[in-house]
C-alpha positions as CSV (number, residue, x, y, z in Angstrom):
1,X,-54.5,42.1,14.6
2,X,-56.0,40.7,17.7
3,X,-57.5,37.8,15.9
4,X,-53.6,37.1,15.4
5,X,-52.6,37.4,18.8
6,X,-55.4,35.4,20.2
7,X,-54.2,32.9,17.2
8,X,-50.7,32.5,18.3
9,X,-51.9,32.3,22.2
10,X,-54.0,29.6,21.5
11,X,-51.7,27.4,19.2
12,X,-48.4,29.0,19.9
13,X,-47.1,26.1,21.5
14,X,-48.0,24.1,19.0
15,X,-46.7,25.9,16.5
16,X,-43.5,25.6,18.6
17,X,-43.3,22.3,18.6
18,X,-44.0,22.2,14.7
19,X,-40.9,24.4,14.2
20,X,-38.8,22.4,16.7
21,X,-39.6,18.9,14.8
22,X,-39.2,20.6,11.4
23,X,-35.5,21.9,12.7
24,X,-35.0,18.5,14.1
25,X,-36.0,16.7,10.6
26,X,-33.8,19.4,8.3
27,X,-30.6,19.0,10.7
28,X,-30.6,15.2,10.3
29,X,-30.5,16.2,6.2
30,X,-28.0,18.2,5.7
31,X,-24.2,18.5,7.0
32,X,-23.2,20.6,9.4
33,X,-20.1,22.8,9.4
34,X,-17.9,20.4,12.0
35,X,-18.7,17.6,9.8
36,X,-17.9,19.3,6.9
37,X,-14.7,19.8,8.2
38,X,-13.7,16.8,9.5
39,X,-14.8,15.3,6.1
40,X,-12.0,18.2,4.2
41,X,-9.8,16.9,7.1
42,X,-9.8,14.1,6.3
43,X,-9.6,14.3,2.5
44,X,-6.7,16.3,2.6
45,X,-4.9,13.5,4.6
46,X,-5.8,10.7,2.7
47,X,-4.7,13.3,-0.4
48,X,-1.4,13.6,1.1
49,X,-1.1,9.8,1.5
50,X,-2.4,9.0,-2.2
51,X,0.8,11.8,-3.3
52,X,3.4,10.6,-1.1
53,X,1.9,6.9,-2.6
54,X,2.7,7.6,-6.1
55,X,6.1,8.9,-5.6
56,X,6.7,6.1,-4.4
57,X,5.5,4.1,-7.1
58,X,7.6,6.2,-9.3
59,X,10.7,4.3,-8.1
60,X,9.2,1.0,-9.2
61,X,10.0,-0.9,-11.8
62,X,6.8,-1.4,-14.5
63,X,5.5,-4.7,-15.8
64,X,8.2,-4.6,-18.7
65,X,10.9,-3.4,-17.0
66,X,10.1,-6.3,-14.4
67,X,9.7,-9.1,-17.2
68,X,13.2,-7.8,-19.0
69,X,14.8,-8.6,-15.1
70,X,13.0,-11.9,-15.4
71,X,14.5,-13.2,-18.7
72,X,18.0,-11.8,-17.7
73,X,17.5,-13.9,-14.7
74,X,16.0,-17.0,-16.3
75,X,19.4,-16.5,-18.8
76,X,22.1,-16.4,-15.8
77,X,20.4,-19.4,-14.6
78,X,21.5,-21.1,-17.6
79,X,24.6,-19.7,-17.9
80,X,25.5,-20.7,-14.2
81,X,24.1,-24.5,-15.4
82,X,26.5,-24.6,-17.7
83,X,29.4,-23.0,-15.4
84,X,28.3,-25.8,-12.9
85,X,28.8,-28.6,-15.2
86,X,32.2,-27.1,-16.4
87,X,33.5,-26.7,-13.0
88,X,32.7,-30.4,-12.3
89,X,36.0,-31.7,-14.0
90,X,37.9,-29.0,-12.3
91,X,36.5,-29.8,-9.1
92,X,37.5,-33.9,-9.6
93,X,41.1,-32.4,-10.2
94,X,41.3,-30.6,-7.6
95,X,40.3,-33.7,-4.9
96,X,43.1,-35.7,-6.7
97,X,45.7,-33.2,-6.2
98,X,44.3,-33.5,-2.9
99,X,45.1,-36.9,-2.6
100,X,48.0,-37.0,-4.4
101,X,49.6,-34.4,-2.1
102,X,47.9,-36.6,1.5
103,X,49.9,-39.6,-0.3
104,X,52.9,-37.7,-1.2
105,X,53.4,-36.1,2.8
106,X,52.6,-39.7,4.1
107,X,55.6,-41.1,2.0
108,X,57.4,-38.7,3.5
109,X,56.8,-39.3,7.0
């Protein structure tokens, strides 16, 4: 037993130091319990984020919904082409009335 003690007197400190590095090394390994939580802290936001996200997304139209919007689109256009043209005749009428009618009050004045 004294062979112990006089063991631990002469390289106590040393043995000290050796348990202070080896605490020092084993921290820098593993996580500690504020990181931990600040990590589930933060994981549970971006959770929340990623739900509120995809109900969202639920509202959107999908890719054939989207191309079905597109072809009824592409078809008005076509349909208002040929509205346009129609209306071209009426619209000629209408500025000859016009005329007609700017003759007509002149006459009259």
């Amino acid at each position: 037993m004294s062979e112990l003690m006089i063991f631990i007197q002469a390289y106590g400190g040393a043995l000290a130091l050796l348990g202070s590095i080896a605490v020092i090394l084993l921290s820098s390994k593993f996580v500690t319990r504020d990181q931990l939580a600040a990590s589930n802290k933060r994981i549970d936001d971006i959770e929340d984020r990623l739900i509120t996200l995809e109900g969202e997304m639920r509202h959107l139209p999908d890719k054939d919904v989207s191309h079905r919007m597109e072809l009824a689109i592409k078809e008005m256009q076509g349909d208002i082409s040929v509205l346009a043209e129609r209306l071209k005749p009426v619209a000629e009428i209408s500025r000859r009335l016009q005329e007609l009618f700017l003759e007509q009050a002149k006459g009259r004045s």
